[in-house]
KETI-812573 format. One line per field, with one value per atom (N, C-alpha, C, CB): x, y, z. Coordinates in steps of 0.05 Angstrom, whole numbers. Glycine has a CB too. Example, Ala and Ser with C-alpha at 12.3 -4.5 7.8 and 13.67 -1.06 7.14 Angstrom:
x: 264; 246; 264; 226; 257; 273; 258; 282
y: -114; -90; -66; -89; -45; -21; 1; -12
z: 156; 156; 156; 181; 142; 143; 157; 114
This chain:
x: 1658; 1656; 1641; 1684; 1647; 1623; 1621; 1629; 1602; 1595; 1610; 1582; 1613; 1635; 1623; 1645; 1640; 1643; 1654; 1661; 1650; 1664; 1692; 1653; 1706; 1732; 1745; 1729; 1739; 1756; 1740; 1768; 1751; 1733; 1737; 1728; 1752; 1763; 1740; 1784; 1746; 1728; 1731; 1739; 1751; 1746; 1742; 1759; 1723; 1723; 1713; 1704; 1692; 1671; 1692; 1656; 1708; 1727; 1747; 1742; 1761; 1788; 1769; 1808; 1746; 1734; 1738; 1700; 1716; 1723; 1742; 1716; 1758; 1783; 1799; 1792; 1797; 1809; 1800; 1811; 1768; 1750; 1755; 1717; 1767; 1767; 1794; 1768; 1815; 1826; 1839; 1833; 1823; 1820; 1805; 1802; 1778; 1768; 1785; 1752; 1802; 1816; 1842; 1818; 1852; 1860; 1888; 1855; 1895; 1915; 1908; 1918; 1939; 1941; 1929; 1972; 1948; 1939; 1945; 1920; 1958; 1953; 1974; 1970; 1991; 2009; 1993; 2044; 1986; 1960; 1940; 1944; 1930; 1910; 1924; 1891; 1945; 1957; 1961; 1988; 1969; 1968; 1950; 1963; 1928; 1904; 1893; 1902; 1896; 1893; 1910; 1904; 1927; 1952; 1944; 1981; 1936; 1923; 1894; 1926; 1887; 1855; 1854; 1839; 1880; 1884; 1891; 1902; 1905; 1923; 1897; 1964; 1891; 1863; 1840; 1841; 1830; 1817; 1825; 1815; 1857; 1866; 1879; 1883; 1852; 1867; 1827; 1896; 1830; 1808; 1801; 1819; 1789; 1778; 1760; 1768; 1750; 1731; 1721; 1726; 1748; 1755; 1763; 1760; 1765; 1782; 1801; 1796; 1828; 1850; 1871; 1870; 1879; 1891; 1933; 1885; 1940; 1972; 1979; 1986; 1960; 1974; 1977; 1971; 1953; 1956; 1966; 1931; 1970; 1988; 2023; 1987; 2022; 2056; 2053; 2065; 2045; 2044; 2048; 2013; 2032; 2032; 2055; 2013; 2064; 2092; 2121; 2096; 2119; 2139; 2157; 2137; 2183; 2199; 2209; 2215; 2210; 2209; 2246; 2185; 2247; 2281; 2283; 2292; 2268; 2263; 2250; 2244; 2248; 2236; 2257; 2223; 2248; 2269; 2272; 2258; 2288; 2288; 2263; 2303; 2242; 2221; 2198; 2224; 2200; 2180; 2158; 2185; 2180; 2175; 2151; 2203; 2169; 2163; 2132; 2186; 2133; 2098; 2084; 2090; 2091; 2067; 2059; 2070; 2082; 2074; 2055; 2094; 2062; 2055; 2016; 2072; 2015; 1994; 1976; 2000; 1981; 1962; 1967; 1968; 1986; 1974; 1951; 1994; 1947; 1929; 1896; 1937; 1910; 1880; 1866; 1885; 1890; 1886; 1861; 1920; 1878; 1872; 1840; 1891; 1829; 1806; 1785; 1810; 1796; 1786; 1775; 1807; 1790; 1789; 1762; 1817; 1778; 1749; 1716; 1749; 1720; 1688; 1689; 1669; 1690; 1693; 1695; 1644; 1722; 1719; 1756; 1708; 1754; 1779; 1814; 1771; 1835; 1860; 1880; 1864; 1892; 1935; 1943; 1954; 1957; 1976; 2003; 1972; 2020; 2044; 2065; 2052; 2079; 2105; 2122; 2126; 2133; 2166; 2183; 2183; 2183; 2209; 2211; 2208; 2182; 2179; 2193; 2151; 2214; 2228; 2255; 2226; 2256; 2281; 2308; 2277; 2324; 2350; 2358; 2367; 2367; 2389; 2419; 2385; 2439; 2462; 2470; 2477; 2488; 2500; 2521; 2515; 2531; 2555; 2551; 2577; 2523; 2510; 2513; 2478; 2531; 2533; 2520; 2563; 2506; 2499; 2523; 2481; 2525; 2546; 2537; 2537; 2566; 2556; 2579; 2554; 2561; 2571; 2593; 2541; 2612; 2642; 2635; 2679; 2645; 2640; 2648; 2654; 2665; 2670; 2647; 2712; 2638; 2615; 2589; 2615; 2587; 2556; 2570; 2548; 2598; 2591; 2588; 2604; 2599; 2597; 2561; 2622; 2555; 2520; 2511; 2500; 2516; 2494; 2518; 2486; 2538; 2550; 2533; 2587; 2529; 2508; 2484; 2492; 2477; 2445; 2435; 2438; 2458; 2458; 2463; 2478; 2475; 2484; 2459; 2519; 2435; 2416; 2407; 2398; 2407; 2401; 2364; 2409; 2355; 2330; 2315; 2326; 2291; 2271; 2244; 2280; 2223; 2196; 2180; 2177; 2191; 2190; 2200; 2205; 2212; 2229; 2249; 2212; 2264; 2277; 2308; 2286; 2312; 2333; 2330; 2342; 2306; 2298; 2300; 2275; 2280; 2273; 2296; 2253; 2310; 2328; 2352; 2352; 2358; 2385; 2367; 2407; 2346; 2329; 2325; 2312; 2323; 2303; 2333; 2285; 2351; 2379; 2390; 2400; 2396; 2403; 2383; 2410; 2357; 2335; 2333; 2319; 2341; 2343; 2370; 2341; 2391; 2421; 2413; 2452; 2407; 2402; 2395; 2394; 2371; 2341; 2354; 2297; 2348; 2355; 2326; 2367; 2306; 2286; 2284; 2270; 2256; 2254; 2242; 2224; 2251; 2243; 2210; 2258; 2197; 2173; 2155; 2166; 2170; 2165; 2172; 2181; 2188; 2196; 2175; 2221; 2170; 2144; 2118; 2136; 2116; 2090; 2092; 2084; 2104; 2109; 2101; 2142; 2086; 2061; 2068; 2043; 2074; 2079; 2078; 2053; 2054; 2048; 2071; 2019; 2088; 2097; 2125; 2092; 2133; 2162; 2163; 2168; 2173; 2173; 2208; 2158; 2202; 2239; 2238; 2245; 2226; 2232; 2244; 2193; 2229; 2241; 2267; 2216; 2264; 2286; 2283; 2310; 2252; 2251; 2221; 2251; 2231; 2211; 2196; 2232; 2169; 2152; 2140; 2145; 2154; 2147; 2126; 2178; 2102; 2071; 2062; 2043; 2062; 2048; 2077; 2020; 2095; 2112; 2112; 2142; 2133; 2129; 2123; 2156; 2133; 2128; 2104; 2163; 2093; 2070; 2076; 2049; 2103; 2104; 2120; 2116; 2099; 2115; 2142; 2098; 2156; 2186; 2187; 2214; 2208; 2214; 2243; 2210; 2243; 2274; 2288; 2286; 2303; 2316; 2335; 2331; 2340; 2348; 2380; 2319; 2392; 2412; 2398; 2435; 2428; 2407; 2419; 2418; 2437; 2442; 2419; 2463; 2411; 2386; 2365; 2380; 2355; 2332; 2335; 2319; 2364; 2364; 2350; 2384; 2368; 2360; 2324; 2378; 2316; 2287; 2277; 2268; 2288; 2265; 2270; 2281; 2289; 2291; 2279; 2334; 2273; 2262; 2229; 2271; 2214; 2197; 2189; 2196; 2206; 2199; 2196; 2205; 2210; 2203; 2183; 2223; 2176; 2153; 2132; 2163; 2134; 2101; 2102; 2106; 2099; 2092; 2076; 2087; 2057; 2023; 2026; 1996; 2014; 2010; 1991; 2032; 1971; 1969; 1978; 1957; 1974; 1987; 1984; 1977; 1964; 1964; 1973; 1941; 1980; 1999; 2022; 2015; 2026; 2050; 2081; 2045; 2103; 2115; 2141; 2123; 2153; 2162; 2131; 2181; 2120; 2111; 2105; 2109; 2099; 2103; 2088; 2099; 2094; 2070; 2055; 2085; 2052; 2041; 2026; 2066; 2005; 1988; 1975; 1996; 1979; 1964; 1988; 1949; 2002; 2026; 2039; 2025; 2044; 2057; 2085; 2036; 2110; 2133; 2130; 2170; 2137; 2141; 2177; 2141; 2172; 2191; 2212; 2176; 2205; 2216; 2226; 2207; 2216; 2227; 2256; 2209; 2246; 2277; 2303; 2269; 2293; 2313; 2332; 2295; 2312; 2324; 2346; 2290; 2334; 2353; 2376; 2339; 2368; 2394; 2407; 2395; 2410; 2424; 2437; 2413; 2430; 2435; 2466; 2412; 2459; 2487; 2494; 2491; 2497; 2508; 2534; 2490; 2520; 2533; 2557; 2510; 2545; 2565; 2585; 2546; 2579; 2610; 2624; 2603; 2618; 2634; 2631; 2660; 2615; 2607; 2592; 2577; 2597; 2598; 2564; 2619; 2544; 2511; 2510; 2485; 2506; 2504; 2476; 2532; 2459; 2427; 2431; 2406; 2415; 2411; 2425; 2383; 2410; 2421; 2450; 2400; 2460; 2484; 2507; 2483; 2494; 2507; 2518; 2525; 2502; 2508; 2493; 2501; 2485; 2492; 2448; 2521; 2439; 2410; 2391; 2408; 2381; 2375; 2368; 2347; 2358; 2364; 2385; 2368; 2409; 2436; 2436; 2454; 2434; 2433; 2415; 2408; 2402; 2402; 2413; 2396; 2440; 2458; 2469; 2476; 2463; 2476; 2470; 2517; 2467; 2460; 2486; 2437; 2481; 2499; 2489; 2510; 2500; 2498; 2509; 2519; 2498; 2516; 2521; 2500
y: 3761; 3761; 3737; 3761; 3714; 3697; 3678; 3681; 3663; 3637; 3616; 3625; 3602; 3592; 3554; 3604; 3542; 3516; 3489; 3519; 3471; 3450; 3448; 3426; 3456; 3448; 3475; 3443; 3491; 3522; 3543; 3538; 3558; 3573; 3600; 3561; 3616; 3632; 3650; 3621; 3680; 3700; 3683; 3737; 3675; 3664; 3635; 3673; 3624; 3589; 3586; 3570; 3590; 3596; 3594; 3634; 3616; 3614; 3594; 3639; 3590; 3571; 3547; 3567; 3537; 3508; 3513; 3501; 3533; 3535; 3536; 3551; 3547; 3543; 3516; 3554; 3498; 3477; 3457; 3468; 3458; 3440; 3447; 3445; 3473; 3484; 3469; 3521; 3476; 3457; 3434; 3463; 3412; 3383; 3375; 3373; 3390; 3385; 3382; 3401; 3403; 3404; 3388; 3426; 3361; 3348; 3353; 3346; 3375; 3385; 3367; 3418; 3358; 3339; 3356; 3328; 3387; 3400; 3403; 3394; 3376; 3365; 3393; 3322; 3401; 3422; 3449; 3426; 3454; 3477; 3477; 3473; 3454; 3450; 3448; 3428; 3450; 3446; 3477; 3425; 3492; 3525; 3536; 3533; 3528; 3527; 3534; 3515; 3514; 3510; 3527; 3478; 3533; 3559; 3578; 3563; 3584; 3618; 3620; 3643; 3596; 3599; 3604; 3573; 3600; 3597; 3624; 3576; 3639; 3667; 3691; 3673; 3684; 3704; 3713; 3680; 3695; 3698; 3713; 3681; 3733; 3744; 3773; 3724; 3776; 3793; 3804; 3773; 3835; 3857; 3844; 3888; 3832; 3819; 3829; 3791; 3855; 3857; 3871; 3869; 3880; 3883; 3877; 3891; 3854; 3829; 3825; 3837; 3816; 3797; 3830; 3752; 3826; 3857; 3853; 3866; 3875; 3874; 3865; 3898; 3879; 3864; 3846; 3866; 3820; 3795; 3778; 3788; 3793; 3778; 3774; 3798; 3799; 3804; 3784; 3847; 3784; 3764; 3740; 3763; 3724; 3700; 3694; 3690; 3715; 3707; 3706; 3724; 3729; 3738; 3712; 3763; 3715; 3699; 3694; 3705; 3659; 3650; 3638; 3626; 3636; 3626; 3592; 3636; 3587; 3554; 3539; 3545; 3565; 3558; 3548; 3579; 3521; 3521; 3544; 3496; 3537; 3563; 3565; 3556; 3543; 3545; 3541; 3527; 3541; 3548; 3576; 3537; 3596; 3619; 3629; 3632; 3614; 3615; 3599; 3604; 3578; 3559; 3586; 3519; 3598; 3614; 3636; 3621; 3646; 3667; 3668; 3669; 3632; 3617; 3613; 3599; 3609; 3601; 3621; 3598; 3644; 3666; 3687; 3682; 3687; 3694; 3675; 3700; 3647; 3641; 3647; 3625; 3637; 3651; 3676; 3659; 3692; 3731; 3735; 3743; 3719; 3710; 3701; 3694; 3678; 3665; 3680; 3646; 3701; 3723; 3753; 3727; 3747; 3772; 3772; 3772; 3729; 3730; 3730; 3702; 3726; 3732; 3761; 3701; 3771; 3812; 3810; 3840; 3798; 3801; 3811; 3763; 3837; 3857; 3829; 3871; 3835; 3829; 3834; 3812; 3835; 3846; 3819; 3853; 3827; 3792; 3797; 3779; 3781; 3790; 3783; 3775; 3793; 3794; 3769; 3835; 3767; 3750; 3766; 3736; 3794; 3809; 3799; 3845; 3799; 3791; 3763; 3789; 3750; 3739; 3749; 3725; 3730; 3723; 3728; 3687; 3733; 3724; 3709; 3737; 3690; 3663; 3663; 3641; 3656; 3664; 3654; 3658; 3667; 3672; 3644; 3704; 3635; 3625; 3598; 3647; 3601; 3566; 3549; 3564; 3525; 3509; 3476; 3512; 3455; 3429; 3412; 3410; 3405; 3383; 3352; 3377; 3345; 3323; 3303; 3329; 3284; 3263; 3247; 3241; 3242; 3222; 3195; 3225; 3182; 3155; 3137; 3147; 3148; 3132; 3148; 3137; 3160; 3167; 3161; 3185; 3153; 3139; 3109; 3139; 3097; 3070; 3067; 3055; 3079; 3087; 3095; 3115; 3100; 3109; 3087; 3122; 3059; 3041; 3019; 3033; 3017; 2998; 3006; 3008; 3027; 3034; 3017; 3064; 3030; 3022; 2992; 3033; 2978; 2955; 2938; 2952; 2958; 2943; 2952; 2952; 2961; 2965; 2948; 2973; 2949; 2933; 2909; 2949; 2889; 2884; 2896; 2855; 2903; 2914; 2914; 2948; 2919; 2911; 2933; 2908; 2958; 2981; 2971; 3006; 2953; 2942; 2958; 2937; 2982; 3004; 2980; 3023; 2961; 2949; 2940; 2931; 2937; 2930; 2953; 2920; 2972; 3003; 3007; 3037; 3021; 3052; 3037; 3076; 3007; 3005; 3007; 2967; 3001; 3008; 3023; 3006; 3040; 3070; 3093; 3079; 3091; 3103; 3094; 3092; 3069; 3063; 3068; 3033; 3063; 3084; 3099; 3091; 3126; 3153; 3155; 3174; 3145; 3153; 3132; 3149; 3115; 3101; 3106; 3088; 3124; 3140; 3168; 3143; 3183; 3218; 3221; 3235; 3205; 3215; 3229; 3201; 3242; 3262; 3231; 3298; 3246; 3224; 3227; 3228; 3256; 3251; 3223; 3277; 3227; 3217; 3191; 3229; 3173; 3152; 3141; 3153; 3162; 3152; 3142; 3174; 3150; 3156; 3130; 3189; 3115; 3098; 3060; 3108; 3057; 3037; 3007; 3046; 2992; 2963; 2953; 2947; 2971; 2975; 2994; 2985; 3013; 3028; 3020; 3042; 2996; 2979; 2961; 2969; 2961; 2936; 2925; 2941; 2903; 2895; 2872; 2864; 2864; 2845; 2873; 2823; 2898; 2906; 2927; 2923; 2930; 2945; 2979; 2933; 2980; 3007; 3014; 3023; 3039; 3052; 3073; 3072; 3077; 3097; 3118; 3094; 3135; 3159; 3173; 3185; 3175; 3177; 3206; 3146; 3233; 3261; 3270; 3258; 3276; 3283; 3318; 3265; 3327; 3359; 3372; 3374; 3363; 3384; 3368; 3393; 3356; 3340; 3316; 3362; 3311; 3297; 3268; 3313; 3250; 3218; 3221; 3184; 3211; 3198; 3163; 3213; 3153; 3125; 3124; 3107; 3116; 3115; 3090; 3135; 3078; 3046; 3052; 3034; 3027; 3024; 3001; 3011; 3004; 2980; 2951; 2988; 2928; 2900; 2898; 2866; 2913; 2908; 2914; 2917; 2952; 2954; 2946; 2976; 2928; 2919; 2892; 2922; 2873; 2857; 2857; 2859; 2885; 2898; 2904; 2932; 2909; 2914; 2886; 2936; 2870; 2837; 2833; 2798; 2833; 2818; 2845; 2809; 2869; 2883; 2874; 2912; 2867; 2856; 2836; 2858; 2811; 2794; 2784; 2785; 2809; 2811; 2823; 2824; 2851; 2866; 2861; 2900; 2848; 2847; 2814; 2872; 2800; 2775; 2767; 2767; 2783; 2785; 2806; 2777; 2828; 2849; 2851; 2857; 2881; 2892; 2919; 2889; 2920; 2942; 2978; 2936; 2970; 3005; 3001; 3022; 2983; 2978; 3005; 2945; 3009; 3024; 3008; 3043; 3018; 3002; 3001; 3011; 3023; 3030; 3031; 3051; 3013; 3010; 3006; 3007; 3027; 3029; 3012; 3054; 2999; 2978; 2995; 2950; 3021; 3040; 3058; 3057; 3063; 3077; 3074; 3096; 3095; 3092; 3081; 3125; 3063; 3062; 3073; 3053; 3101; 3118; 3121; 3145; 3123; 3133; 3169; 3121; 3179; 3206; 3217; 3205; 3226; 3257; 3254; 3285; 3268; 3278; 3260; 3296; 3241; 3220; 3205; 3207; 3205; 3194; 3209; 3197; 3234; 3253; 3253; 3285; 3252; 3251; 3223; 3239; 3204; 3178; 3181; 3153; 3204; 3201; 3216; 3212; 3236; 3256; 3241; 3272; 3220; 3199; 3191; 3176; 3180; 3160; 3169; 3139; 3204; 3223; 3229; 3240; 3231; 3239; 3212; 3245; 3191; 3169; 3164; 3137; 3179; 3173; 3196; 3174; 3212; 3231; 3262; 3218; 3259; 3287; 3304; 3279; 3333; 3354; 3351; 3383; 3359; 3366; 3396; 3345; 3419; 3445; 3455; 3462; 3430; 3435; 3449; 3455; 3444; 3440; 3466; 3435; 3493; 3520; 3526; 3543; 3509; 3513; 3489; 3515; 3479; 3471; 3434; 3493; 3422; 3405; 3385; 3408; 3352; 3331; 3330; 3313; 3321; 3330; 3310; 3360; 3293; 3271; 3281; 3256; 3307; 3317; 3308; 3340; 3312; 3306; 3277; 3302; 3265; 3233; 3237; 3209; 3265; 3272; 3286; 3273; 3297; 3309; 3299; 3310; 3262; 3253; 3225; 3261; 3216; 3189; 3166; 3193; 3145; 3128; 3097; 3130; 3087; 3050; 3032; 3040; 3021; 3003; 2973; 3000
z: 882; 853; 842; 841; 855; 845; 868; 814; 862; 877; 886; 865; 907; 913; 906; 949; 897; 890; 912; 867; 910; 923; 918; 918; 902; 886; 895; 850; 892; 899; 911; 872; 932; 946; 953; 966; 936; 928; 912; 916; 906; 894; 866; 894; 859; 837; 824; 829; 849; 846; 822; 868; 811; 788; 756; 795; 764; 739; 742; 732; 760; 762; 753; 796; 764; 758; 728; 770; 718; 682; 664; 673; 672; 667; 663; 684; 691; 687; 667; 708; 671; 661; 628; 673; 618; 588; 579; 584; 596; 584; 582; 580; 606; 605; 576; 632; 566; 549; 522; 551; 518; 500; 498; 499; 521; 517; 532; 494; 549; 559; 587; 559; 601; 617; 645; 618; 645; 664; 700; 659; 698; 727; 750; 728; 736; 755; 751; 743; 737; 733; 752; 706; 749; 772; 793; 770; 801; 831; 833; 836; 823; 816; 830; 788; 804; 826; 847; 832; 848; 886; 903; 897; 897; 907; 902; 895; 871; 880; 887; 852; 883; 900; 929; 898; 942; 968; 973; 975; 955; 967; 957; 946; 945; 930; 955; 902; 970; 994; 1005; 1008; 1010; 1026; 1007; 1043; 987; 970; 961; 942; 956; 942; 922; 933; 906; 873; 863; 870; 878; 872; 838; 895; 835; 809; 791; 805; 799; 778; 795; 745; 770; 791; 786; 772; 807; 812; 801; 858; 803; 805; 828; 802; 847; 874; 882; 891; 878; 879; 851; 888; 829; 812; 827; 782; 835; 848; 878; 858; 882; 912; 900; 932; 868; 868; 859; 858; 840; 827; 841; 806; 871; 874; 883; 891; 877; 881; 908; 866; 909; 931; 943; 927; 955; 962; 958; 1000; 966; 960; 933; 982; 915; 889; 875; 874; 861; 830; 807; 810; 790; 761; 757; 728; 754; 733; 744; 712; 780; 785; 792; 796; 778; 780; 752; 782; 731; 709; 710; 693; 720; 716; 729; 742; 749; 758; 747; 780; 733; 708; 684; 696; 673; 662; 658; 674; 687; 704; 697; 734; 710; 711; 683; 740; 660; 640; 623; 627; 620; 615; 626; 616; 658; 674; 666; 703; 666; 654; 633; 629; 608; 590; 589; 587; 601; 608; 619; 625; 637; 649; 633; 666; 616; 596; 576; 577; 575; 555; 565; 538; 593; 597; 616; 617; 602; 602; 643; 581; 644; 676; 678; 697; 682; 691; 685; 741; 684; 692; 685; 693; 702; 706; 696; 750; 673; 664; 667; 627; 682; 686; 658; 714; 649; 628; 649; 625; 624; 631; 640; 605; 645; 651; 681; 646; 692; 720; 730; 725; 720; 727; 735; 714; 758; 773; 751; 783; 746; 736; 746; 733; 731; 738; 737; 720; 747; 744; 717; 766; 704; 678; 678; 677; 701; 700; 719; 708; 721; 723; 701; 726; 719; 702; 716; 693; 699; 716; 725; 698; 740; 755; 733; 800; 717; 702; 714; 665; 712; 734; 712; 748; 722; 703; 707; 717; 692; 685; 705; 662; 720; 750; 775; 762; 772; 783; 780; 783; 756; 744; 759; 696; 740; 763; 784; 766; 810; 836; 838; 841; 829; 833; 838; 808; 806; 799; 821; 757; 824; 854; 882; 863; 878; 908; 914; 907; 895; 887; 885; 857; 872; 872; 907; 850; 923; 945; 972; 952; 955; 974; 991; 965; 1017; 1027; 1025; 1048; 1012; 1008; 1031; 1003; 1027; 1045; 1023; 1060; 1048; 1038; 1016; 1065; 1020; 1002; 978; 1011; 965; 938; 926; 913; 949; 946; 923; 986; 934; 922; 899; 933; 880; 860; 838; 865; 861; 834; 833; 841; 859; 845; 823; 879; 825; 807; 773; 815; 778; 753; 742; 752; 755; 755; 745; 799; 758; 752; 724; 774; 723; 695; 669; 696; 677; 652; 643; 651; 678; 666; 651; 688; 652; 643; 622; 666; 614; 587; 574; 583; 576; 552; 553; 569; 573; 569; 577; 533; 595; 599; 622; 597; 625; 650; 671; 644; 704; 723; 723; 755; 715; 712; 690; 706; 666; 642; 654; 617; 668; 674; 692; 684; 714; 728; 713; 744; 695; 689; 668; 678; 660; 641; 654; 634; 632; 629; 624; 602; 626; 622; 585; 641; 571; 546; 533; 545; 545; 541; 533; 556; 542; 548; 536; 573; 511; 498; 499; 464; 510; 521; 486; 572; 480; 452; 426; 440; 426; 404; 424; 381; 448; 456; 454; 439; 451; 457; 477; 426; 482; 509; 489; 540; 497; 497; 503; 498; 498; 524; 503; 539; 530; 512; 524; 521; 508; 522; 531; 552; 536; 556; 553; 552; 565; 569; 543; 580; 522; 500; 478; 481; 487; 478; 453; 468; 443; 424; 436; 401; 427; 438; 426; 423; 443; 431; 434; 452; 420; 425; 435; 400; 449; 447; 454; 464; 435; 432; 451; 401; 472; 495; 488; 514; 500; 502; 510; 528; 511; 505; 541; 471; 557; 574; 601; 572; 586; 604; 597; 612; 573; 574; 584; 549; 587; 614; 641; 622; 643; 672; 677; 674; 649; 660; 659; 641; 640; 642; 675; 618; 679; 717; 733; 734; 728; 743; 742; 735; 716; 710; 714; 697; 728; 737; 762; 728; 770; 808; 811; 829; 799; 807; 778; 816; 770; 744; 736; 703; 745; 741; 726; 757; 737; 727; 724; 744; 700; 692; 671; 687; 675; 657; 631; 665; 611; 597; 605; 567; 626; 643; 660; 652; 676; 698; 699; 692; 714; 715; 718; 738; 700; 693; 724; 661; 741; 755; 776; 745; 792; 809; 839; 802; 853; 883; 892; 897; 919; 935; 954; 955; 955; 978; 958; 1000; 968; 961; 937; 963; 921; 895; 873; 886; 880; 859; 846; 845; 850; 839; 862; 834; 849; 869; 870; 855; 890; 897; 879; 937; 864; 862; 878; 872; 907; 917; 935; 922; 942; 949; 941; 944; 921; 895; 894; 858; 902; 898; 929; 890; 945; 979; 966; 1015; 965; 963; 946; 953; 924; 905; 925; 872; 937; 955; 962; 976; 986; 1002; 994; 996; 966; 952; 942; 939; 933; 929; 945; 932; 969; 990; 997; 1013; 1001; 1012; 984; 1023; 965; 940; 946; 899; 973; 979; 961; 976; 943; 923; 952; 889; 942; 957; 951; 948; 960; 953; 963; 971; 945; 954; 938; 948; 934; 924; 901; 944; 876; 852; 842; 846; 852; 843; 855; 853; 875; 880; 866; 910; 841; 827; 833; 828; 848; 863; 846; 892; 843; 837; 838; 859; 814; 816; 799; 803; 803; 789; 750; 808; 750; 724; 704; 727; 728; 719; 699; 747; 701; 693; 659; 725; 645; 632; 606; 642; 624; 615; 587; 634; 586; 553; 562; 542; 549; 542; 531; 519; 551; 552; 543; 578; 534; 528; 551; 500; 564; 583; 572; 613
């Protein structure tokens, strides 16, 4: 169907590049889209296009996986009605999948919210990390009391700037986040303690794009999934059952659930 690119190599490299590039332009962050991407650019090679993007490979990309979260079903839905969409507009064939094409979720899911002798038991852990060269004993007692202090997402926490943290007025910045509108949100004087001494072990010297929660490996960004293994970890040693997120078990989300003052 078209020409193949450096970036995607798929019948439809040509469009996915345009696509992405349309709406970086327009100011959309994009970055899980473009990881999409790359996923159905990968499954498309092994699929007829010759007529556009078919039902059959819409249903292959969406179909539900056993190891998927709730909403990762939904981004892919997500994903390829826009693409559809993009596709449509330059008179090139497509199947756009509906929302019915979701999974049902159980009715009588509920989040595991952690009790007040369980949040302390978290931040006593965390605190008793053993020092090591990773600065695991610095971040997570940080990084825990932020998320349960603000109500922010662990993405939104990652992503947060040295400029972003103002410990003199006692509030945080969360700049773009999922639904595109900054929030501020005024912090306690206990965890903006906690962040001056987190700040003065790891930002001495800093600049205001610095990342504020900063890794010493790689590109300074902490991993996701990483954080989550470790919360498991001291999950587990407070003796809480872990039966993974959809089975109702203990989920760094959790620490979301309501917002506390320490």
């Amino acid at each position: 169907m078209s020409e193949k690119t450096s970036e995607y190599h798929g019948p439809f490299a040509i469009q996915l590049q345009a696509f992405i590039d349309e709406k970086k332009r327009l100011g959309c962050r994009y970055a899980e889209e473009e990881r999409l991407a790359h996923k159905f650019d990968e499954m498309s090679m092994y699929h007829d296009c010759n007529n556009g993007l078919s039902p059959e490979l819409v249903c292959d990309f969406i179909k539900y996986q056993p190891n998927w979260q709730a909403t990762t079903q939904k981004r892919r839905i997500s994903f390829l009605r826009n693409f559809g969409s993009h596709l449509i507009n330059h008179d090139i064939q497509a199947f756009q999948p509906g929302y019915d094409a979701l999974r049902a979720t159980a009715i009588n899911f509920k989040p595991y919210i952690l009790s007040h002798e369980e949040i302390r038991s978290l931040f006593r852990l965390s605190d008793q990390i053993h020092p090591n060269y990773r600065q695991s004993h610095i971040f997570y007692p940080v990084l825990f009391r932020v998320l349960y202090g603000t109500g922010m997402r662990i993405s939104e926490a990652l992503h947060l700037t040295m400029a972003d943290v103002d410990l003199e007025q006692k509030v945080i910045r969360v700049v773009d986040p999922k639904n595109h509108k900054d929030r501020h949100l005024p912090i306690s004087s206990s965890l903006a303690e906690y962040c001056s001494w987190y700040c003065g072990k790891i930002h001495p010297v800093y600049h205001g794009e610095d990342l504020f929660f900063l890794s010493n490996k790689g590109d300074g960004h902490y991993s996701r999934n990483n954080i989550q293994v470790y919360f498991n970890r001291l999950i587990c040693r407070m003796g809480i059952p872990y039966n993974g997120y959809k089975g109702g078990g203990p989920h760094l989300h959790c620490l979301r659930h309501y917002v506390e003052c320490f």
